[in-house]
C-alpha positions as CSV (number, residue, x, y, z in Angstrom):
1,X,0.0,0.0,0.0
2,X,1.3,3.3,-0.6
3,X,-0.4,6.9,0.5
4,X,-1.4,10.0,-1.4
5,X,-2.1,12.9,0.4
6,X,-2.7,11.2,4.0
7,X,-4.4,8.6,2.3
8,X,-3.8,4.5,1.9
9,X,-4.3,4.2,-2.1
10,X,-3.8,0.3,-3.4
11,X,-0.9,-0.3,-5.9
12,X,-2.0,-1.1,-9.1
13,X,0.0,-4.5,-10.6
14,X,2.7,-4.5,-13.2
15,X,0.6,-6.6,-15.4
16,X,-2.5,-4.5,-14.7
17,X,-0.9,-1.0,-16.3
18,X,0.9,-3.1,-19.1
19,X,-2.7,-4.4,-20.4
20,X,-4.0,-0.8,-20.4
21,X,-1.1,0.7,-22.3
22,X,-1.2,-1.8,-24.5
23,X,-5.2,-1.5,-24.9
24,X,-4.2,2.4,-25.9
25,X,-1.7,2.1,-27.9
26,X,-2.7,-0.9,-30.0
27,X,-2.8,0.4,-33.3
28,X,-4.9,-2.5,-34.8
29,X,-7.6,-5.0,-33.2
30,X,-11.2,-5.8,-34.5
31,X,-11.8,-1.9,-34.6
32,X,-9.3,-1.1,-37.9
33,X,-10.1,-5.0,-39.0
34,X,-14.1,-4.2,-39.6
35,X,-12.9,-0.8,-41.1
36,X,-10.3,-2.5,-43.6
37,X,-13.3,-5.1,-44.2
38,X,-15.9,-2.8,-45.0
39,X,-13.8,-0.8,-47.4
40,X,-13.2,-4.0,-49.4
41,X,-16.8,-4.8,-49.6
42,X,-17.5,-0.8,-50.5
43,X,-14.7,-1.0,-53.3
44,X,-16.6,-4.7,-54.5
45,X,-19.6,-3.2,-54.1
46,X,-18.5,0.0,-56.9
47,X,-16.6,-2.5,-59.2
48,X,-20.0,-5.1,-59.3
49,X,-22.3,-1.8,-60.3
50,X,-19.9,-0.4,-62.8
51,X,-19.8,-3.9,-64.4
52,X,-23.7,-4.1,-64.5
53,X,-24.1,-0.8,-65.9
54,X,-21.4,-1.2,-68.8
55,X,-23.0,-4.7,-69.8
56,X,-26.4,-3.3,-69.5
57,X,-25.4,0.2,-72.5
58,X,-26.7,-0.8,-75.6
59,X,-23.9,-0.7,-78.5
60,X,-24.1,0.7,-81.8
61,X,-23.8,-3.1,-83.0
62,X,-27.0,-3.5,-81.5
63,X,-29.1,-1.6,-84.4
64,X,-26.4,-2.1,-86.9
65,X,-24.4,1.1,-86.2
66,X,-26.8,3.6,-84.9
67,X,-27.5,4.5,-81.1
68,X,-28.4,0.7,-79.9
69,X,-31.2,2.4,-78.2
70,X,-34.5,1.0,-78.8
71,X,-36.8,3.4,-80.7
72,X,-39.8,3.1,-83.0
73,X,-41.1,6.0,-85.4
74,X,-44.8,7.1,-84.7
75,X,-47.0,9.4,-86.6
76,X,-47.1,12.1,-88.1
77,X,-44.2,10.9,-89.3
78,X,-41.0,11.6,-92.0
79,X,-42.6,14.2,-94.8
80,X,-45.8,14.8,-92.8
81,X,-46.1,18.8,-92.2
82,X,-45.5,19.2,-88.9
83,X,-48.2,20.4,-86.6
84,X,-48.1,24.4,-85.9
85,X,-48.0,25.7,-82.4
86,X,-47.9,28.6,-79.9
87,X,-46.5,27.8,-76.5
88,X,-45.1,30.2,-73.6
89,X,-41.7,29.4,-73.0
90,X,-39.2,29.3,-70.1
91,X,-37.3,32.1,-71.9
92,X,-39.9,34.6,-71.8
93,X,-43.2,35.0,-74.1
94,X,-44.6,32.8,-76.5
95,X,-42.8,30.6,-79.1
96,X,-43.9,29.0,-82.6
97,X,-42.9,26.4,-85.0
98,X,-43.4,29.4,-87.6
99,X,-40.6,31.2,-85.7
100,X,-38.3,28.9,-87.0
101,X,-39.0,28.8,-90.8
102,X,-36.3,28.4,-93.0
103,X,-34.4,26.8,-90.1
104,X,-34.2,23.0,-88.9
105,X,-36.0,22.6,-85.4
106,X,-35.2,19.5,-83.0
107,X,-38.2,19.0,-81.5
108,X,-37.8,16.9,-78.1
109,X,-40.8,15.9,-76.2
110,X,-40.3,14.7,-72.5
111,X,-42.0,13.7,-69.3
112,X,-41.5,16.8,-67.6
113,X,-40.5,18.4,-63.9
114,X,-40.4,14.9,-62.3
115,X,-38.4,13.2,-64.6
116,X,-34.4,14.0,-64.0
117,X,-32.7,12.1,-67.1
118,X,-35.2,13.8,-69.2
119,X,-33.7,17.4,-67.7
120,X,-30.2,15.8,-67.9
121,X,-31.4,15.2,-71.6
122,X,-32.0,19.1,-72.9
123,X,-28.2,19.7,-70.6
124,X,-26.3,16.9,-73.0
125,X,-27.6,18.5,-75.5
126,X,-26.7,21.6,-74.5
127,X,-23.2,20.3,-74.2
128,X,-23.1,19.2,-77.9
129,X,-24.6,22.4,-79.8
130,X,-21.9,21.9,-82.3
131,X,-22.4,17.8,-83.1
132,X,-25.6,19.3,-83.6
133,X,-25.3,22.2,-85.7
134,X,-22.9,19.6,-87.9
135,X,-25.8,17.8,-88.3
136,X,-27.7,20.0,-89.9
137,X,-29.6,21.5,-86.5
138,X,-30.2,24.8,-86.2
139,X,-32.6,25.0,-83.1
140,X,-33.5,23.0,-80.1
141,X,-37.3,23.0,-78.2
142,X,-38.4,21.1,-76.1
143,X,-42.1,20.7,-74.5
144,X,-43.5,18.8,-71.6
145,X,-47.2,19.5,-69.7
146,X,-45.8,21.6,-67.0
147,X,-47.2,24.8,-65.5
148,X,-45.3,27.1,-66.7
149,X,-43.8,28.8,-63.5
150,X,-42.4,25.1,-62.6
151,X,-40.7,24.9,-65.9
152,X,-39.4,28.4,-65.6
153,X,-37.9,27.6,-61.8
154,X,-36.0,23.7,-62.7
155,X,-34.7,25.9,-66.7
156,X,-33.4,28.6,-63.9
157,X,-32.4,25.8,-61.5
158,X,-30.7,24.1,-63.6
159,X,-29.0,26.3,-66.0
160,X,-30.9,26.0,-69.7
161,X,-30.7,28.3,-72.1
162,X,-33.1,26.1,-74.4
163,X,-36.7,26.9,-75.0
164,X,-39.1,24.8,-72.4
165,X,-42.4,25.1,-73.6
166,X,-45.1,24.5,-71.4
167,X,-48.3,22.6,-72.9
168,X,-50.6,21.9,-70.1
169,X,-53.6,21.1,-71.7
170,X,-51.3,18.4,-73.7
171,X,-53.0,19.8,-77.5
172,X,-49.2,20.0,-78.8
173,X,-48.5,16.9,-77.2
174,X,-51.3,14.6,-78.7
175,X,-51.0,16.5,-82.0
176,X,-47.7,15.0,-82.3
177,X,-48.6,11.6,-80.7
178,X,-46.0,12.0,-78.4
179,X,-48.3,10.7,-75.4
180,X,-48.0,7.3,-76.6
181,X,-44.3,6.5,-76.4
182,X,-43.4,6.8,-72.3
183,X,-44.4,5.1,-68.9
184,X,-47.0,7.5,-67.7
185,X,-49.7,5.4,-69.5
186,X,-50.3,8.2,-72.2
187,X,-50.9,11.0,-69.3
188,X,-47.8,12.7,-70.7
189,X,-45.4,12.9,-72.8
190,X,-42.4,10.4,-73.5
191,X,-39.2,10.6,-74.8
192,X,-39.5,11.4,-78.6
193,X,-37.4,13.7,-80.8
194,X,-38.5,15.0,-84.1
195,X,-36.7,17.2,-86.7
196,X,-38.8,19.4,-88.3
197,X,-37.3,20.6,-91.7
198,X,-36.6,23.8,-93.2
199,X,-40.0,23.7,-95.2
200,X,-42.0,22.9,-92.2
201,X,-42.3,18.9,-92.8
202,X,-40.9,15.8,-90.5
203,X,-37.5,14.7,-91.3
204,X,-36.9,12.7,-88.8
205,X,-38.6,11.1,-85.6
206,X,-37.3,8.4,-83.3
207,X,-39.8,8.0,-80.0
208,X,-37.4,6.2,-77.6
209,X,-40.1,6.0,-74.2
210,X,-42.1,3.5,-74.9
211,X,-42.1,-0.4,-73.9
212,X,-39.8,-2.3,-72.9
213,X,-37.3,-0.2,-71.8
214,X,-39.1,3.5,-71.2
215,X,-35.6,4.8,-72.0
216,X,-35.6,8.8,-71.0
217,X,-32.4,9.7,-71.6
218,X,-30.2,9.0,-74.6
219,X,-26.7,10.7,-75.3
220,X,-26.9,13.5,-77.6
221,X,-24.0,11.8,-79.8
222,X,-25.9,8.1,-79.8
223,X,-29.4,9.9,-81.2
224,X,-27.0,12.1,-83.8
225,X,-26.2,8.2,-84.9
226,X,-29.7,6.8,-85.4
227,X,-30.2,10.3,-87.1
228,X,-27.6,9.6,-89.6
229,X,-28.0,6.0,-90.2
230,X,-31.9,7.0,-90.8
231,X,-30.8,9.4,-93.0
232,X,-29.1,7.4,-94.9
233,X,-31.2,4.5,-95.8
């Protein structure tokens, strides 16, 4: 026994303080082994969804050189006039298909505020103005159902300098069919691009929402490819 301070304090053992250093000191144990562990089943985890997700991209091979996206062509379709229209737009005013005479339009038809890829969509394309312009596109719209303060607020959100046009009562949308190529069981619209020529007729259409695979989003480059393989044939 030993005293501190007028009082009789018990000795601690040798053995005793050696456990607890080592205890504090210990710079592994089962502490850094379930760390180490659950990094390796994190870093698995990545590798197993990057190999779904390659294996799961269509390939150009897939539609004999185009996108490998699954598409069909609905009506009106390729040297139909296309429909005329006067929507407001998140840039401010109204905007119509006449507006753009003379001038190949991209029309691109989506699901709207609550569908992310299809806002991710009108920004890729955004990102590839000049693969476009090369193709012969001289203007992007697009047009969903939404009010048009919402549309206005996610364009501003998100950065857009593309015409949104808001169609709420869906008359644009069903005049162009577009209704019936998406997973909102033709309440909305799709996923369906259409290239309206110079002379106001369908060039182009590829609807890419429909069954099976309800695709809404397709990378700018891989629709340029079904565009030019279209073309050509």
């Amino acid at each position: 026994m030993s005293k501190v301070s007028g009082r009789t304090q018990p000795k601690r053992s040798a053995s005793a303080s050696q456990n607890r250093a080592q205890t504090v000191r210990a710079p592994g144990g089962p502490r850094r082994s379930t760390v180490i562990a659950a990094a390796v089943i994190t870093v698995f985890a990545v590798i197993v969804l990057y190999l779904i997700y390659q294996t799961s991209q269509p390939t150009p091979e897939a539609s004999g050189g185009g996108s490998g996206y699954q598409h069909v062509a609905g009506e009106p379709g390729i040297g139909d006039p296309a429909p005329a229209f006067t929507l407001s737009a998140s840039t401010g005013g109204e905007i119509s298909l006449a507006d753009y005479r003379d001038q190949a339009v991209l029309l691109f038809f989506q699901e709207g505020l609550m569908c992310q890829p299809c806002v991710d969509q009108i920004t890729d394309l955004e990102q590839h103005q000049a693969a476009l312009a090369k193709a012969g596109v001289d203007k992007v719209i697009s047009i969903s159902h939404d009010p048009l303060g919402q549309v206005r607020q996610v364009a501003a959100d998100s950065d857009l300098s593309t015409p949104w046009l808001s169609d709420p009562t869906q008359r644009v949308i069903r005049a162009y069919d577009a209704h019936k190529y998406g997973m909102m069981q033709g309440t909305t619209a799709g996923h369906s691009f259409l290239l309206v020529g110079p002379d106001g007729t369908i060039q182009w259409r590829a609807d890419y929402g429909g069954p099976p695979d309800y695709t809404m989003f397709v990378p700018t480059k891989r629709m340029l490819a079904d565009l030019a393989q279209e073309r050509a044939s």
